[in-house]
C-alpha positions as CSV (number, residue, x, y, z in Angstrom):
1,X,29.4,-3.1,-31.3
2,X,31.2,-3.3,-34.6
3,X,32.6,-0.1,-36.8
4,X,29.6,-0.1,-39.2
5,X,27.1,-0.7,-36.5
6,X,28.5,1.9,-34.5
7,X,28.4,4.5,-37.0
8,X,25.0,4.1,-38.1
9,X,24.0,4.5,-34.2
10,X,25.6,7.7,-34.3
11,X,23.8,9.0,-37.3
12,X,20.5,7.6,-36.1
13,X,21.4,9.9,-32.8
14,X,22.0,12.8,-34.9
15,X,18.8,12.5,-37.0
16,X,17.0,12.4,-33.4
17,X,19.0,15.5,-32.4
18,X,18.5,17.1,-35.4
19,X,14.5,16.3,-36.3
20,X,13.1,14.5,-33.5
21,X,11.1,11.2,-34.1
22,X,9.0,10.9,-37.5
23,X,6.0,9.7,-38.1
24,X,5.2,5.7,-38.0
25,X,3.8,3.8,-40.7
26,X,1.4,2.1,-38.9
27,X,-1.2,0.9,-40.9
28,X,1.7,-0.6,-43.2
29,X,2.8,-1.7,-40.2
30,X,-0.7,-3.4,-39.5
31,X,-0.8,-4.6,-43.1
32,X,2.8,-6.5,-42.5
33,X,2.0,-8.2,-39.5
34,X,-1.9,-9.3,-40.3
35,X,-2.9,-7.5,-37.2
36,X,-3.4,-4.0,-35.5
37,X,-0.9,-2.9,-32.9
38,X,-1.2,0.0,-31.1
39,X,0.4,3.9,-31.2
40,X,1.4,5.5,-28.3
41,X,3.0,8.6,-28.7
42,X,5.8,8.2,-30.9
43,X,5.9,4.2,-30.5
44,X,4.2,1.9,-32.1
45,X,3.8,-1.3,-30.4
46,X,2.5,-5.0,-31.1
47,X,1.8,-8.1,-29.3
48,X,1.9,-11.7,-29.9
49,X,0.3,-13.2,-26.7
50,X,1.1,-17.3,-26.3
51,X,-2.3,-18.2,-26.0
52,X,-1.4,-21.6,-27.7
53,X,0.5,-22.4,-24.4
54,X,-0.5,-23.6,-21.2
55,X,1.7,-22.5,-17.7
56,X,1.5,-23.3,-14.6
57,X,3.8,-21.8,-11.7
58,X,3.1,-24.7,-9.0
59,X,-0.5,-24.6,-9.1
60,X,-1.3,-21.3,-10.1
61,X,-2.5,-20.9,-14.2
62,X,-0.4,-17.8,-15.9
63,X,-2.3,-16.2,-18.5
64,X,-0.7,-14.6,-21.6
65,X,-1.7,-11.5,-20.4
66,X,0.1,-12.0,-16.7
67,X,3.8,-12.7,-17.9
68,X,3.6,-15.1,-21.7
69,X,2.8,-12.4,-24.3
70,X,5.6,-11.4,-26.7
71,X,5.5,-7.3,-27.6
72,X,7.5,-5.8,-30.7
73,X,8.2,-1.9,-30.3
74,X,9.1,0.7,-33.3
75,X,10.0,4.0,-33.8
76,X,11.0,5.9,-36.6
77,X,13.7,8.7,-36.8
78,X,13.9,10.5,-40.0
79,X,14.0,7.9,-42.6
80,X,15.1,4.9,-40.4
81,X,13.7,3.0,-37.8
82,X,14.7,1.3,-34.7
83,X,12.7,-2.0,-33.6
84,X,12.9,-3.6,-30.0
85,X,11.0,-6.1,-28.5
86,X,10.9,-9.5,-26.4
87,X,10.1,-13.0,-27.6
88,X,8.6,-15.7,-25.0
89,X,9.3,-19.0,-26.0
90,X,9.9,-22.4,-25.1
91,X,13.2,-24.0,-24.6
92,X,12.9,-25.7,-27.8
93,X,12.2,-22.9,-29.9
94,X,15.1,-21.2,-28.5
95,X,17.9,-22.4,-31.5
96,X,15.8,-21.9,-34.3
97,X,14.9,-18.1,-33.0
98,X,18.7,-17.5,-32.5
99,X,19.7,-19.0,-35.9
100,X,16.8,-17.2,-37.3
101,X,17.6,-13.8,-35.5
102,X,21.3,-14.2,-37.1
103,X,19.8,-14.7,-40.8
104,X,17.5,-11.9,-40.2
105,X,20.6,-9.9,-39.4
106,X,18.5,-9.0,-35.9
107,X,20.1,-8.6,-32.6
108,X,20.1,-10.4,-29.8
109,X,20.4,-8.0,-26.9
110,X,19.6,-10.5,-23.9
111,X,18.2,-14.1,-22.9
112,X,17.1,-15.1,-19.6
113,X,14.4,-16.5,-17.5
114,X,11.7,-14.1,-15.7
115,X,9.7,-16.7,-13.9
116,X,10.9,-19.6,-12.1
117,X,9.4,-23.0,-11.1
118,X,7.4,-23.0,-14.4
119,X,6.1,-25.5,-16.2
120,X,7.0,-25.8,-19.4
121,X,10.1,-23.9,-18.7
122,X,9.8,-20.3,-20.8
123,X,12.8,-18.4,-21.5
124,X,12.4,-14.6,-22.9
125,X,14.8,-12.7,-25.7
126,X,15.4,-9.5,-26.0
127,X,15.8,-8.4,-29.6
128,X,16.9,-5.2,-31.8
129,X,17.3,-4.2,-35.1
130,X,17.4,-0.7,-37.3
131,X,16.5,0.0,-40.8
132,X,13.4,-0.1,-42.9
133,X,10.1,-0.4,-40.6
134,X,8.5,-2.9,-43.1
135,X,11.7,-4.8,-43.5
136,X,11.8,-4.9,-40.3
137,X,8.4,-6.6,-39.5
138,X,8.8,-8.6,-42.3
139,X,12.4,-10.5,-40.6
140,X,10.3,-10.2,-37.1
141,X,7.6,-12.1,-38.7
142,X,9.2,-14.6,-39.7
143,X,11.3,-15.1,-36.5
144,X,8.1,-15.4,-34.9
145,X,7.0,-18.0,-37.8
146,X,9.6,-20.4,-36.7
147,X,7.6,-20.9,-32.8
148,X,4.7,-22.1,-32.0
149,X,3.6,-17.8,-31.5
150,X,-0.1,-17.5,-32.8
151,X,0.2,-14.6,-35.6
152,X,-3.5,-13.6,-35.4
153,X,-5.5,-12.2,-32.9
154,X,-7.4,-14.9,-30.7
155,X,-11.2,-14.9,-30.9
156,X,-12.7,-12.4,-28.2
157,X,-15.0,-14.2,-26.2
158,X,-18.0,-12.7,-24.6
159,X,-17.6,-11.0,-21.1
160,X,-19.2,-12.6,-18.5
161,X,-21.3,-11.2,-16.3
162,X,-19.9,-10.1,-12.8
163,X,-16.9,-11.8,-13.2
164,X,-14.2,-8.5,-13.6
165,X,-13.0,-8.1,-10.1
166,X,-13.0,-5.3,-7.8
167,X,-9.6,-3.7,-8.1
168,X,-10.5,-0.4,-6.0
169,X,-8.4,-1.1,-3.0
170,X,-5.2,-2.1,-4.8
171,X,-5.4,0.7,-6.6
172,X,-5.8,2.9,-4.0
173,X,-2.9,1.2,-2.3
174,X,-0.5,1.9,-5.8
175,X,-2.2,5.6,-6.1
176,X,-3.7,5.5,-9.5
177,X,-5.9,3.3,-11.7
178,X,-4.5,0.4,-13.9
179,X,-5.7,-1.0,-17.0
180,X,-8.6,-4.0,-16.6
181,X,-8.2,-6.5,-18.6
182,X,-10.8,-9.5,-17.5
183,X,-9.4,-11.2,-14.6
184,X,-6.1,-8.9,-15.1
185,X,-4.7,-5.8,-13.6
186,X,-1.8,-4.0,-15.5
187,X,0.4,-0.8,-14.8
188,X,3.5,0.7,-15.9
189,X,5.5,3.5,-13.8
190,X,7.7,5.4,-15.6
191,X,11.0,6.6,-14.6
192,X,12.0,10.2,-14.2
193,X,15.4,10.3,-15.9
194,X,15.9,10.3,-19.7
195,X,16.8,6.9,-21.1
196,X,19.2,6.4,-23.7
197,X,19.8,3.2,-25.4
198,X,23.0,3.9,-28.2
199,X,22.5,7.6,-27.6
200,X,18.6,7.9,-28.8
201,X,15.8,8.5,-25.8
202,X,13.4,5.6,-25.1
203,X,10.1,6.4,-24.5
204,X,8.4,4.3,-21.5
205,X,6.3,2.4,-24.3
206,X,9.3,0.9,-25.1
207,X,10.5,-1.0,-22.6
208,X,11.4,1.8,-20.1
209,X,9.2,1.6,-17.5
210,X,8.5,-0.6,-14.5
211,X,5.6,-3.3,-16.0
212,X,3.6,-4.8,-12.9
213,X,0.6,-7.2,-14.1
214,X,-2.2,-8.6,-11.5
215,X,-3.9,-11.7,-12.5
216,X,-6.8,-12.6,-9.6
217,X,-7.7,-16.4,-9.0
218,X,-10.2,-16.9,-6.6
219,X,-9.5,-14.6,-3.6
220,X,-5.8,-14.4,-4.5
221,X,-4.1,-12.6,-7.0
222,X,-0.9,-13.8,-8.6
223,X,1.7,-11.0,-9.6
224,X,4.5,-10.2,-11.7
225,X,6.6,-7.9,-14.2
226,X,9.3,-6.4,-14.1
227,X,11.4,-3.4,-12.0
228,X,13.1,-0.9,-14.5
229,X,16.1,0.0,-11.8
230,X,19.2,1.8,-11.4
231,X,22.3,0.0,-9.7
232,X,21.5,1.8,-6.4
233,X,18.0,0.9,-6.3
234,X,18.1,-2.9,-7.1
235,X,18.8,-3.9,-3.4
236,X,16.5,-1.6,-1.8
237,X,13.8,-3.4,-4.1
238,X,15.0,-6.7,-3.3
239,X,14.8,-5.9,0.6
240,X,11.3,-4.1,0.3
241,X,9.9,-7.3,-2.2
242,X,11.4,-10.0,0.3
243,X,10.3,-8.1,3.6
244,X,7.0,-8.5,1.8
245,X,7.2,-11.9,0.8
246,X,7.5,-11.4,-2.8
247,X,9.8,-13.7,-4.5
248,X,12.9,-11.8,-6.8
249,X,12.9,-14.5,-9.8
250,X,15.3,-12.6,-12.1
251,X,18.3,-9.7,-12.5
252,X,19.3,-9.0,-15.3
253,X,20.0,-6.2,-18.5
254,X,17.6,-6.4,-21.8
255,X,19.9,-3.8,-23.6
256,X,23.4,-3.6,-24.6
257,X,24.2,0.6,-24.8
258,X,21.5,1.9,-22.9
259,X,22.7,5.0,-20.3
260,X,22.1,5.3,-17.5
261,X,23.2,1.3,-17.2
262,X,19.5,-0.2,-16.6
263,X,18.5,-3.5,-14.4
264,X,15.4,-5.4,-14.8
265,X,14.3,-7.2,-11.5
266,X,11.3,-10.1,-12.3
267,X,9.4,-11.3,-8.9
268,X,6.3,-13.4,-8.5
269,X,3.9,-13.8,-5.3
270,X,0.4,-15.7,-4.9
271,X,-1.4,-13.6,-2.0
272,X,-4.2,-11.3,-1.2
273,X,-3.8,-8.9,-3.4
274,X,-4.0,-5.7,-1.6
275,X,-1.1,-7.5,0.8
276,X,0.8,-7.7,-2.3
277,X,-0.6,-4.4,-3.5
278,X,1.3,-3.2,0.2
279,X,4.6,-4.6,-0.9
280,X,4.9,-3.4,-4.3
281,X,4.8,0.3,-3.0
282,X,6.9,-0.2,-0.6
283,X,9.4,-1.7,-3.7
284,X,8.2,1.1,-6.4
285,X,8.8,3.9,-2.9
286,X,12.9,2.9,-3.5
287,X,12.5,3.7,-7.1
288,X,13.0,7.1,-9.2
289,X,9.6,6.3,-10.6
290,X,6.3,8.7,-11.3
291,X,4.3,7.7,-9.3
C-alpha cells in the first residue's frame, strides 16, 4: 500500500472508531446503477448475474445464480465509502477490466479461477475502492460496461408449477433453512471472529462469510461457493471435502489487509444432494462458523 493510500485507510478506521457506519445512499445508489440492489444491515449490495453466458462444467449447466453472478458491496463511514466486490468474466474480458480498473483508479485485490474444467473458461476479480458512493458506481459501471455483463435486470419468468424442489432434508442435514431460489439453494455461514480488512470490520454481507449455493438437476444437485477459512482450518476442510468426494477447485486470498489473514477455498461436486449435504457439515464442523 502506498503513503497516501495508507493514510486515508487510517482515517477511514478512525471515522469507524469514532462514529460507526453512516447511512447508505441507496436509492442514489439504485438510480446510478439502473437497478435495485439490496440493504442488509449496514451494506448495501448489488448483483450483475451473467445470464448472457452459457457454462457447462463437463455436462452439468451452471446457472448464474450457482457460481456466474458478479456482486458489488458498499458501505459508508462518515462521509466516505468503501466499495468491494467480484467481477466474473471471460478470459477475454480480462485486459480491458484491468486497464479499465487502473483508469478508474479501482483496485485490484485478487484474480483467480473458482471452478475448474469449465467451458468457456471464467476467471473472477476481486476489486476495491474508497471515496464518493456515486463516484464509485459510476467507475464500477463502467468497468462492467466494457464485458459482456447485462446491466439490467433479466425478465422474470413465470414459476412453474411443482417444479421448486424439496430441500427439507438438506437442510435439516446443514441445521437451518436456506434461501430458494427456483431450482437453487443458497446459504451463508458467518464466522465468529471480527473481520478487519485495512483496520475497518467487514460485515458477513460483504464477503465474510462462507457462500455455499445448491443448484438441483434431475435427482442430483450440483454445488459450490466458497469456504471463508483461517490458516488452521484450510486442511481440515480439504480432508472433510475430499473424504466426501467433493472436489477443492481453488485456494486463494480476495483481500490484501484483511486480519485475521483470510483463505477462500472453492469446491464443486455433482451428487445426491443430501450425500453432499453430509460432506459439507462435516467441512463447515472444522470451521469457526455460526452455525
Amino acid at each position: 500500500m502506498n503513503a497516501r493510500k495508507r493514510v486515508f485507510f487510517c482515517l477511514l478506521a478512525i471515522l469507524y472508531a469514532s462514529f460507526g457506519f453512516g447511512q447508505i445512499d441507496s436509492t442514489g445508489l439504485n438510480n446510478a446503477f439502473g437497478k435495485k440492489g439490496t440493504v442488509q444491515g449496514q451494506v448495501y449490495r448489488i448483483t450483475f448475474p451473467r445470464t448472457d453466458l452459457k457454462v457447462k462444467v463437463n455436462d452439468f449447466s451452471v446457472s448464474p445464480g450457482l457460481a456466474l453472478t458478479s456482486w458489488i458491496g458498499f458501505m459508508t463511514m462518515g462521509h466516505e465509502t468503501m466499495v468491494m466486490g467480484d467481477l466474473v468474466l471471460l478470459d477475454t474480458e480480462v485486459g480491458p477490466v484491468v486497464a479499465r480498473l487502473v483508469a478508474s483508479h479501482l483496485s485490484l485485490t485478487a484474480m483467480h479461477n473458482h471452478l475448474v474444467n469449465e467451458k468457456p473458461a471464467i476467471k473472477f476479480i476481486h476489486i476495491s475502492g474508497s471515496g464518493d458512493a456515486l463516484e464509485l458506481a459510476a467507475a464500477i459501471k463502467s468497468v462492467l460496461g466494457v464485458t459482456g455483463t447485462p446491466l439490467t435486470p433479466p425478465a422474470v419468468a413465470a414459476p412453474v408449477a411443482g417444479s421448486s424442489p424439496d430441500w427439507s432434508k438438506v437442510e435439516a442435514i446443514l441445521g437451518k433453512s436456506g434461501k430458494h431460489n427456483g431450482q437453487l439453494l443458497q446459504y451463508s455461514f458467518p464466522r465468529k471472529e471480527k473481520l478487519l480488512e485495512s483496520g475497518m470490520e467487514m460485515p458477513p454481507a460483504i464477503g465474510m462469510a462462507t457462500g455455499i449455493n445448491f443448484q438441483m438437476d434431475g435427482s442430483n444437485a450440483g454445488i459450490t461457493g466458497d469456504f471463508v477459512l483461517l490458516a488452521d482450518e484450510v486442511n481440515p476442510v480439504v480432508k472433510a471435502l475430499t473424504e466426501n468426494g467433493i472436489a477443492v477447485t481453488a485456494i486463494h486470498n480476495h483481500m490484501l489487509y484483511d486480519d485475521p489473514r483470510l483463505f477462500m477455498m472453492h469446491f464443486w461436486a455433482v451428487n445426491d444432494p443430501e450425500k453432499l449435504a453430509i460432506g459439507l457439515k462435516a467441512a463447515l464442523d472444522k470451521t469457526n462458523s455460526k452455525l
